[in-house]
N, C-alpha and C positions, 0 to 999 in steps of 0.2 A: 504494500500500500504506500502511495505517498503521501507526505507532511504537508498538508495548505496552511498558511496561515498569511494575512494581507504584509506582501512583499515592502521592502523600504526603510528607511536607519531607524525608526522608533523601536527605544530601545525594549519596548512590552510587545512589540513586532518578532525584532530577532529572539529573541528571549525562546520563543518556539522553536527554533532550531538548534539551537545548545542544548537545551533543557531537554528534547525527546529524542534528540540524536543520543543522549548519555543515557537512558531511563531504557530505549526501545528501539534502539538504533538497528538491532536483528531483525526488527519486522518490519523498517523505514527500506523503501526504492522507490522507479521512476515510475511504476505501474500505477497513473494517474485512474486506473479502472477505478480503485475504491481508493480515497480521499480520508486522510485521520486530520481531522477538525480538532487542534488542540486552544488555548484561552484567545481571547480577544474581543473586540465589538463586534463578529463576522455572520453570528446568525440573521441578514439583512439579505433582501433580494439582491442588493447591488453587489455583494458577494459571491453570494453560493446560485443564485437566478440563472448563471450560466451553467453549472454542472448539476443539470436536470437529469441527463444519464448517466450520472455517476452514483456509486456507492459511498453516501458519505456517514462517516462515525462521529459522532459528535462527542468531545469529551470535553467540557469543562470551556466552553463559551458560550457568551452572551448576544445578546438581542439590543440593538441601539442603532442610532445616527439615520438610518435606513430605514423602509416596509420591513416586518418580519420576515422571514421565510415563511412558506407554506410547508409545513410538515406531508411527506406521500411515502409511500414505503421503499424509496430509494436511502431514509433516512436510519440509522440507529441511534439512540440516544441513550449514551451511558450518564452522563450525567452533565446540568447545567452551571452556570456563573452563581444564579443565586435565585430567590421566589418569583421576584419581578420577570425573570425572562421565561420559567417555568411557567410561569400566570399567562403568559402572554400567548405561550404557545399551546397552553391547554396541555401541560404534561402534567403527571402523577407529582404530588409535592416530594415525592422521594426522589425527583431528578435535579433535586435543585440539594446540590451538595456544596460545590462551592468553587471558584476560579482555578484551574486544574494545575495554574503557576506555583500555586503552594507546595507543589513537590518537590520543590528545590530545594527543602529540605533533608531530602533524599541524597543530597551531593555533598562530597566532602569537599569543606571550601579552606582554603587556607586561613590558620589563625592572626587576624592583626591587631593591633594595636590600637586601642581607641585614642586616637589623636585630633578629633575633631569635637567640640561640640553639638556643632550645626553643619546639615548639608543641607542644600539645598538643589533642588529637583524639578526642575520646570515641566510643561508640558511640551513635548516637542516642536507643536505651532506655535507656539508662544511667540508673537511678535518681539515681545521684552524681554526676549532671550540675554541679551548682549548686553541691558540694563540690570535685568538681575544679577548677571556673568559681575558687572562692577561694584555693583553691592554688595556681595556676597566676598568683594576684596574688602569694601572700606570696613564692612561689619567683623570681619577676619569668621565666616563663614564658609566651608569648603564647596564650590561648586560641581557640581554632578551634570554633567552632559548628557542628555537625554537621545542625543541621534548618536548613532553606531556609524566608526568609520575602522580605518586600516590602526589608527591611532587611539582611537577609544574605544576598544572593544565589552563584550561583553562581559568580561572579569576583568575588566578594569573598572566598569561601573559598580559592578557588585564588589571588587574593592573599597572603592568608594562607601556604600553605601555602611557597609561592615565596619569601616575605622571609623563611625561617626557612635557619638550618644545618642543622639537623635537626628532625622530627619525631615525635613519642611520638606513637602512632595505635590506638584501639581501634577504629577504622571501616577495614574492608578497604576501599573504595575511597578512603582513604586514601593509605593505602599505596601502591597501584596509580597513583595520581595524581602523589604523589608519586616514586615509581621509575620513572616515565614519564619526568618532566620532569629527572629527575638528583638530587632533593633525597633524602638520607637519612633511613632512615626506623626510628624503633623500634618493633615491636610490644609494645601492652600489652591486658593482660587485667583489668580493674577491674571487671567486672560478670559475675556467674555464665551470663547468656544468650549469649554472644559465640561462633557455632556455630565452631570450629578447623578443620574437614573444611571449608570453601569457603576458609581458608586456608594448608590444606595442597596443594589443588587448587591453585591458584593460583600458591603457592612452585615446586610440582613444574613445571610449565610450564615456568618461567624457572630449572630447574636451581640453586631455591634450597634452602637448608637447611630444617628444619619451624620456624617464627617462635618455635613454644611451647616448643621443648625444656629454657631454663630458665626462660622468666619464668611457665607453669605454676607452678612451684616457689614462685618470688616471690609470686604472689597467692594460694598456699594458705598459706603462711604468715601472710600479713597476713588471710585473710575466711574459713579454712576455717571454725573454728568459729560466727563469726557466720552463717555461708550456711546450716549446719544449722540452729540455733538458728533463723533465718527460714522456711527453707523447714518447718520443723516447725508454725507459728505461723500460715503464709501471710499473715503483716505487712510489706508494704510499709514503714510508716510505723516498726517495729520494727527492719527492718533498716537507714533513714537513720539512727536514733537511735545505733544501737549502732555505728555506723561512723563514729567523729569526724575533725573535717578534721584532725589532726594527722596521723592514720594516713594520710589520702589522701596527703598533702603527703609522707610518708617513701615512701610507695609511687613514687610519682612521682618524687621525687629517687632514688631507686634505680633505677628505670626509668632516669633520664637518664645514666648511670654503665653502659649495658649499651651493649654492641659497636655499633653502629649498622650497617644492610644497606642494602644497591645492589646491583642486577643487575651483572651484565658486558652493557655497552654494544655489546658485538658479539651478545650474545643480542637483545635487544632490539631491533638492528638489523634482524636476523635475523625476527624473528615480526612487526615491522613491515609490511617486508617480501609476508612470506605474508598478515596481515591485507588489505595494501592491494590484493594478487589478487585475495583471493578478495571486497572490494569491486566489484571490475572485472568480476569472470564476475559476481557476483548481480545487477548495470547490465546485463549481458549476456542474461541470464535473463529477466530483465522485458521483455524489450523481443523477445522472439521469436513 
């Protein structure tokens, strides 16, 4: 079977190809006949609309951005992102286990050194990439590069990610990376595109709290008006200008002053657990 997951540097993108090449890389080829659908926002027509004749396994992704998919019996569904995308699709609530990225637990990663207090983690669109990129120097906050290149690869992020005490993350698989491996984590909202619905899916899983319930608040206070004013304009270059780094730098230290979240380590355990079965019947499946 081969590995789909939506091509391109976001680092919750490539994260799919490290992560299942090391866990199921024996059952990973080019044989695009049947398709293993591992995490991401991918359950959308504009996705999977095209491989209507294919066999696709669905493990541990979500429903967003897009129309849902039409479930038909080209599909298997071992398990989903979280309730919301379960709900959506009119699956059994037992499919809704949880973002299938939490297996990264699974891997032995090298031990480092906590020498960061704060990273900080944008969302890959993030216009204010290069704004936060300087905040995060004058704050003496370690910044995390969200797009995957020859130079920043994937263990070099999760390096990252690992020598911090905490993390400030506008990238959900962030987060999940992070509450995987025990590092806490702050959710932030710095950019108007950042969908909440796959991160509410995701929280409800692991019986967290909703990420946004105040730092919404935070970030309308600091962009509400700028965000009309641009989206009014449709200026890119209108909305870098009018959002100076002073304001990123106080956003972000206000973020760093907000409660910091952790799963409870026996939830975790727990959907570990059920992920690594339902690894074991899909080995099972294949091979009948």
């Amino acid at each position: 079977m081969k590995l789909y997951y939506a091509k391109g540097v976001n680092f919750g993108d490539v994260l799919n190809k490290w992560l299942w090449h090391k866990l199921i890389g024996n059952l990973l080829d080019d044989d695009d006949g049947t398709l293993f659908v591992g995490f991401g926002t991918i359950l959308n027509t504009y996705r999977l609309g095209k491989f209507r004749d294919h066999r696709k396994l669905i493990f541990g992704a979500g429903c967003g951005y897009y129309p849902p998919i039409k479930l038909d019996s080209s599909f298997k569904i071992y398990c989903v992102r979280g309730p919301l995308t379960a709900g959506i699709l009119e699956l059994p609530p037992s499919t809704s286990v949880t973002d299938s990225a939490l297996l990264i637990n699974q891997i032995h990663l090298p031990t480092r050194n906590k020498i960061h207090k704060f990273g900080v983690m944008p969302h890959h669109n993030n216009l204010l990439r290069e704004k936060v990129k300087e905040s995060c120097n004058t704050l003496g906050f370690l910044y995390i590069d969200p797009n995957i290149s020859r130079e920043n690869s994937i263990d070099t992020v999760i390096g990252h990610i690992t020598s911090c005490d905490t993390i400030i993350t506008e990238a959900l698989h962030g987060a999940i990376v992070a509450d995987s491996i025990g590092v806490p984590w702050i959710p932030a909202m710095l950019n108007y595109q950042v969908l909440s619905f796959k991160w509410r899916d995701w929280a409800l899983s692991l019986n967290l709290k909703n990420p946004f319930t105040k730092l919404d608040d935070l970030r309308g206070l600091a962009f509400s008006s700028v965000r009309k004013i641009c989206k009014a304009i449709r200026s890119e270059t209108a909305y870098l200008s009018l959002i100076p780094n002073p304001m990123v730098c106080n956003l972000l230290s206000r973020f760093s002053r907000e409660e910091p979240m952790l799963s409870d380590r026996r939830i975790i355990n727990e959907k570990t657990e059920i992920l690594l079965h339902l690894l074991d019947q899909l080995e099972r499946d294949l091979v009948k």
